[in-house]
C-alpha positions as CSV (number, residue, x, y, z in Angstrom):
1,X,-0.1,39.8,38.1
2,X,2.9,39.7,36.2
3,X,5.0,36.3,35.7
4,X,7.8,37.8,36.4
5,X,6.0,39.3,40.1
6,X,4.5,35.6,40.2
7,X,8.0,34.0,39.6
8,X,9.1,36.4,42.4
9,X,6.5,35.5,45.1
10,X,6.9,31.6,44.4
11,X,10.9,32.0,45.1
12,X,9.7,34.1,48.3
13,X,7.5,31.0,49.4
14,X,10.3,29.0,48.4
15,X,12.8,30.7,50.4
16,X,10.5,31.1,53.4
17,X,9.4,27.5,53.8
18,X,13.1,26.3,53.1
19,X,13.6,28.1,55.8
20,X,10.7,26.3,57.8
21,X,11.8,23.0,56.8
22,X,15.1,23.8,58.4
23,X,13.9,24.9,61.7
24,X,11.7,22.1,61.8
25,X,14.8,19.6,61.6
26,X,16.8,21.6,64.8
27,X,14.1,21.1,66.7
28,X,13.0,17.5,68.2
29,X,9.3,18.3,68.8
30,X,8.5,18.4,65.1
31,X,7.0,15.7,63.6
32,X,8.9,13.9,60.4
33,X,5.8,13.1,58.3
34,X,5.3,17.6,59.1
35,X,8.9,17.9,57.8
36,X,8.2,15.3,54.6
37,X,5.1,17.5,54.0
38,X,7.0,20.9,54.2
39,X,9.6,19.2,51.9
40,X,6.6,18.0,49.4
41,X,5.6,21.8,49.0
42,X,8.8,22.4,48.4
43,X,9.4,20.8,45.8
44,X,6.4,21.5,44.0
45,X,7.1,25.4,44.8
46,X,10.9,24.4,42.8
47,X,9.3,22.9,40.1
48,X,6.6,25.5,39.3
49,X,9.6,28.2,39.4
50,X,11.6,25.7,37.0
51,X,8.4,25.2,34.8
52,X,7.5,28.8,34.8
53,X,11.3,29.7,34.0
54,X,11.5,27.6,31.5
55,X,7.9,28.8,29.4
56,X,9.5,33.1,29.7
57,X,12.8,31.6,28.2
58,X,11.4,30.4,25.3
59,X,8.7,33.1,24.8
């Protein structure tokens, strides 16, 4: 796989479980410590992109 087709598919996941994440908050069933979790992978998703970005820039 390609880093640009791996950049690609981490901003899909990212997209998707932003998504999630807000889904989660309009509905009152869901569990905060689920939400805080979602929000965790989130971020890590964000930062790998940024990381990632960051390394083809200065290839």
């Amino acid at each position: 796989m390609s880093l640009s087709s791996h950049l690609t598919e981490l901003k899909k996941k990212h997209d998707h479980l932003s998504m999630e994440v807000e889904h989660a908050q309009r509905s009152p069933s869901t569990d905060g410590l689920e939400i805080a979790g979602m929000k965790k992978q989130k971020l890590k998703l964000k930062e790998e992109i940024e990381r990632l970005s960051s390394a083809t820039e200065t290839a």
